[in-house]
C-alpha positions as CSV (number, residue, x, y, z in Angstrom):
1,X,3.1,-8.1,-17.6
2,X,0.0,-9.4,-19.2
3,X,-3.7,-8.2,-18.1
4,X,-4.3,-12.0,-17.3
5,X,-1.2,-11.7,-14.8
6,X,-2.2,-8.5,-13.1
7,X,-5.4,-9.7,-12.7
8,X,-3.9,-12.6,-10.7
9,X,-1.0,-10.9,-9.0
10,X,-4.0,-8.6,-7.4
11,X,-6.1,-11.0,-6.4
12,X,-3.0,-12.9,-4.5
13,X,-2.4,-9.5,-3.1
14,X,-5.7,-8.9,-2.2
15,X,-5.9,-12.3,-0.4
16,X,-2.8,-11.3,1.8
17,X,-4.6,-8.3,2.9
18,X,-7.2,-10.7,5.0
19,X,-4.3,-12.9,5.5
20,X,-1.9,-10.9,6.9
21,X,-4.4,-8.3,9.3
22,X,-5.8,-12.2,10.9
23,X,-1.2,-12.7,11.5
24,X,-0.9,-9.3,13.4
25,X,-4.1,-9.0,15.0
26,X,-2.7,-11.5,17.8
27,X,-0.7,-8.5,18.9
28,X,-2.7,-5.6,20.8
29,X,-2.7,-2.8,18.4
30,X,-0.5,-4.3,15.7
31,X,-3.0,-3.3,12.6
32,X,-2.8,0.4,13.3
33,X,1.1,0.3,14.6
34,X,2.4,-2.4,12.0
35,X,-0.1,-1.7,9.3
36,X,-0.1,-5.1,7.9
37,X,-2.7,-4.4,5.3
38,X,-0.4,-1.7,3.8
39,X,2.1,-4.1,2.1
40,X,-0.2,-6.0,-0.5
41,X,-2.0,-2.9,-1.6
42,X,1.6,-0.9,-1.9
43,X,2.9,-4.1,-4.0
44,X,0.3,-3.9,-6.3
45,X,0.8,0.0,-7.1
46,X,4.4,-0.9,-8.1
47,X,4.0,-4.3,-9.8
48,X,0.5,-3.9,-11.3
49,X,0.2,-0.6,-11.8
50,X,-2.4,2.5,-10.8
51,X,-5.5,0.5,-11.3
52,X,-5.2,-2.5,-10.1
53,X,-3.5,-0.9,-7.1
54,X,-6.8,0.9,-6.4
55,X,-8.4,-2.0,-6.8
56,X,-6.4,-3.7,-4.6
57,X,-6.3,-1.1,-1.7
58,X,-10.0,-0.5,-2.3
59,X,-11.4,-4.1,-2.1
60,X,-8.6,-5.2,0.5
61,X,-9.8,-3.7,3.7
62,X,-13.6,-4.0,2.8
63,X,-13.3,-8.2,1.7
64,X,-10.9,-8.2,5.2
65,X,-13.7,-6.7,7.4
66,X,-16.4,-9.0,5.4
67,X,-14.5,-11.9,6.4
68,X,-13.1,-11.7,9.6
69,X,-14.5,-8.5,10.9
70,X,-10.6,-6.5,10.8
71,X,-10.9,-3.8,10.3
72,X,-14.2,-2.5,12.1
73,X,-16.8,-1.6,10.0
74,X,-17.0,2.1,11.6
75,X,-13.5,2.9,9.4
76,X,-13.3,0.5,6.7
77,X,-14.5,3.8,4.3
78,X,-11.3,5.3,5.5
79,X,-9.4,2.6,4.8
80,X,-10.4,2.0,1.5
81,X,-9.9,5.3,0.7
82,X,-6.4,5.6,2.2
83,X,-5.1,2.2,0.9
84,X,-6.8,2.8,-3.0
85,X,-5.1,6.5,-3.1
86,X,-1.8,4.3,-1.7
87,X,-2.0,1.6,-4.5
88,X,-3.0,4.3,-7.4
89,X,-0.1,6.9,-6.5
90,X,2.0,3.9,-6.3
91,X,1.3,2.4,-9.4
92,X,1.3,6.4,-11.2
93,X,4.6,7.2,-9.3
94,X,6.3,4.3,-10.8
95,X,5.2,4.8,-13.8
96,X,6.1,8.2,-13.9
97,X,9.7,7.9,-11.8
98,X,12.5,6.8,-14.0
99,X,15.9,7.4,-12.2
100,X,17.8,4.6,-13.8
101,X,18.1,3.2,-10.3
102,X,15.5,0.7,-9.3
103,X,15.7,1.1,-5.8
104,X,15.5,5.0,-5.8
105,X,12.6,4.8,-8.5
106,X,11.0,2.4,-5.6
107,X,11.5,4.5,-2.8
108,X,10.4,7.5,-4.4
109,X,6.9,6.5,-5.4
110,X,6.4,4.2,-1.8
111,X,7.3,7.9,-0.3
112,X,5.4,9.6,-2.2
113,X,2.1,6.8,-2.0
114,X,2.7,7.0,1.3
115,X,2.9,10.9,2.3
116,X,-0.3,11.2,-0.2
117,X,-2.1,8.5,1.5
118,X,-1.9,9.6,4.5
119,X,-2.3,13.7,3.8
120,X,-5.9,11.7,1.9
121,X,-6.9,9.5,4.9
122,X,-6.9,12.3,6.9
123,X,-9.3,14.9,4.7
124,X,-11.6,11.8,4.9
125,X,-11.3,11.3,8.5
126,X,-11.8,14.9,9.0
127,X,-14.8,14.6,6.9
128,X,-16.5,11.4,7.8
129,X,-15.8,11.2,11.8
130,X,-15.3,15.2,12.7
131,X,-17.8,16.8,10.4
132,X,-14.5,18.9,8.8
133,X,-12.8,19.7,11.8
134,X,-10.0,17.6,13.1
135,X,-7.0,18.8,14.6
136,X,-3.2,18.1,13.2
137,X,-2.2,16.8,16.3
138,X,-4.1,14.3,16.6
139,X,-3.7,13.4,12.8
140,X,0.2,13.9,12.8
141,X,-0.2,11.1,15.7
142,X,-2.3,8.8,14.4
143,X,-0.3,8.5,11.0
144,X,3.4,9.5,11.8
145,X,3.9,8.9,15.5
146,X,2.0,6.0,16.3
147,X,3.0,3.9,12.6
148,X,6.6,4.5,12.7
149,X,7.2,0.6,13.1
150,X,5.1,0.2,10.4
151,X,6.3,2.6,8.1
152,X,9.9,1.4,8.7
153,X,8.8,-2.3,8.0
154,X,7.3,-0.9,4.3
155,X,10.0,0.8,3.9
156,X,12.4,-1.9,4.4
157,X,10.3,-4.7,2.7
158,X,8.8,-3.3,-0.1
159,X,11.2,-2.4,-2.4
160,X,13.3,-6.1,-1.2
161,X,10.4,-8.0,-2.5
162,X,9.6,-5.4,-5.8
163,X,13.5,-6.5,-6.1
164,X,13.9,-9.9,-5.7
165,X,11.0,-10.4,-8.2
166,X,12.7,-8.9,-10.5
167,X,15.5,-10.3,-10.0
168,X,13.8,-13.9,-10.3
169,X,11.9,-12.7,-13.4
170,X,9.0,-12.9,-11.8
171,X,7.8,-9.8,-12.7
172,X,9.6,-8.2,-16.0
173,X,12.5,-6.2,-15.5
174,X,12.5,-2.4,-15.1
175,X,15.9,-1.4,-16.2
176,X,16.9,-4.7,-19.0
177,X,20.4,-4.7,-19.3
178,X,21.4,-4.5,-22.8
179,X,23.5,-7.2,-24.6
180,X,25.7,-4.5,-25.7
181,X,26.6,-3.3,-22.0
């Protein structure tokens, strides 16, 4: 995929995460349970690639809170710091994962984004709101217990949408089959 293409592929990407926040928001919660903001940022790790995926994840929550005040201002640091480490392990993991298997190279970097993320998101919390001290508890909660719905929808949609471009030739193959096969 070209530079030119990335470049646009982000900034649709990026768009959806002011887009798609502004959808859930009519739900109490939704943003920290279904993480809505998590999708675009993890798509353009795995299409894009490591930089634009920081990019993405870093510029998506702060452009979102700009424009329509989601997410607060107080934690839009941490978000940009969880959803760039999500888009640039995303975009190194696929880059580095080569099972042969599309789906399992998918689901290996999104696991891996997403266990790095969070382990990240919540050294910065400790930092920024607790002054270093933050208990696992309260961490494990707030970014296992509390966003199982929303890990289980990136989980599911992620990977189907990294696959039906593909499969549309929207984005280039990973695997080309070979004419000799």
């Amino acid at each position: 995929m070209s530079y030119l293409k990335k470049s646009i592929t982000t900034s649709m990407l990026i768009a959806l995460c002011v887009v798609l926040p502004m959808a859930f928001h009519t739900i109490p919660r939704a943003g920290s349970i279904l993480m809505p903001m998590h999708i675009p940022v993890l798509l353009a790790g795995l299409i894009c690639g490591p930089v634009f995926g920081l990019i993405a994840g870093a510029s998506g929550p702060l452009l979102s809170s700009l424009i329509t005040g989601m997410p607060p201002s107080g934690i839009v640091p941490i978000m940009m710091i969880e959803l760039g480490t999500y888009g640039l392990v995303s975009g190194i993991m696929i880059q580095v994962v080569h099972t042969r298997r599309i789906s399992v190279d998918l689901y290996i970097s999104l696991i891996t984004a997403m266990l790095v993320g969070r382990v990240i998101a919540g050294i910065a919390q400790a930092v920024y709101f607790f002054g270093g001290t933050y208990a696992i508890g309260i961490w494990a909660t707030s970014y296992f217990v509390t966003s199982v719905p929303g890990l289980v929808i990136q989980l599911l949609f992620v990977p189907s949408v990294v696959i039906a471009l593909e499969r549309e030739r929207v984005i280039p193959l990973r695997y080309p089959v070979s004419a000799s096969a």
